[in-house]
C-alpha positions in Angstrom: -28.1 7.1 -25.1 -31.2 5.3 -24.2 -30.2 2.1 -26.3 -26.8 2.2 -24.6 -27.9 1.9 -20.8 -30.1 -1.1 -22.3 -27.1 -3.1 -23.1 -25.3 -2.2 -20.3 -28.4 -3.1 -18.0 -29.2 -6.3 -20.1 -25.3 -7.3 -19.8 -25.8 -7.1 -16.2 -28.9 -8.9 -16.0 -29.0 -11.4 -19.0 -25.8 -14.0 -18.7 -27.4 -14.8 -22.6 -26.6 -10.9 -23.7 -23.0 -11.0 -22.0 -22.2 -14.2 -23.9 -23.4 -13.3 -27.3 -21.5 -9.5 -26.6 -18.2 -11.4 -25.6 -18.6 -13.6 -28.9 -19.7 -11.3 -31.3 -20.1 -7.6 -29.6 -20.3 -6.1 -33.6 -23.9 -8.1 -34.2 -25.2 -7.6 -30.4 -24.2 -3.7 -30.6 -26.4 -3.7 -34.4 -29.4 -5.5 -32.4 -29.3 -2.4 -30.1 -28.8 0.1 -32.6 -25.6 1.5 -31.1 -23.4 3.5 -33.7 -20.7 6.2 -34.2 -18.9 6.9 -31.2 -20.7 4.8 -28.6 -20.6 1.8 -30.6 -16.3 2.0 -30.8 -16.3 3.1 -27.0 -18.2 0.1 -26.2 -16.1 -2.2 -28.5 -12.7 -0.8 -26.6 -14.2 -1.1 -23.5 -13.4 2.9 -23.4 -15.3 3.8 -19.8 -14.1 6.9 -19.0 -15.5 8.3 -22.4 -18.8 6.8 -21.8 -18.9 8.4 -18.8 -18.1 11.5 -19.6 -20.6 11.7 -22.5 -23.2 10.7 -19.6 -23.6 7.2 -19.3 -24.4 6.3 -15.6 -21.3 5.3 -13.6 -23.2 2.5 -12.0 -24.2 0.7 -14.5 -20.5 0.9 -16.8 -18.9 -0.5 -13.4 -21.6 -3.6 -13.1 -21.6 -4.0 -17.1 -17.3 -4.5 -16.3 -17.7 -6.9 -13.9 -20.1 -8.9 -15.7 -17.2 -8.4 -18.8 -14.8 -9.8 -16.6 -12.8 -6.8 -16.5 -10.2 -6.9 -13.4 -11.4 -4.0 -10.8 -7.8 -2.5 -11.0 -8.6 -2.4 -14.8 -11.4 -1.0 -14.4 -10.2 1.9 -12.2 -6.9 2.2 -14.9 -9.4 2.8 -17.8 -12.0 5.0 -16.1 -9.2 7.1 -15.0 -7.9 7.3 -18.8 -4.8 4.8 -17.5 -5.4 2.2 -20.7 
């Protein structure tokens, strides 16, 4: 879970690690050593089952907007809307 609040933190931070994830999210997820089921939530953008296998709320909401996903969207997937 550790490796997953990286990326989500570096996303925010590191306009570098948002472009390469918006590119090519398969290669940036293998350089973080995400796999299984965290690796396909990420790739969906799937938040509300990130957050309820525990990733922190905060930083899935920042990680979105740096994404570019639409607040309304955002509130839609978290709720399990999309």
């Amino acid at each position: 879970m550790y490796s997953v609040h990286k990326l989500l933190w570096d996303i925010r931070r590191d306009p570098s690690v948002k472009d390469r994830y918006m590119r090519d999210s398969g290669k940036v997820l293998d350089e973080y050593g995400i796999e299984d089921e965290f690796r396909d939530h990420l790739q969906k953008l799937d938040f509300k089952s990130m957050y309820e296998k525990g990733i922190n709320p905060y930083l899935l909401y920042f990680c979105a907007i740096q994404l570019e996903v639409d607040r309304a969207e955002y509130y839609a997937r978290i709720r399990g809307e999309k």
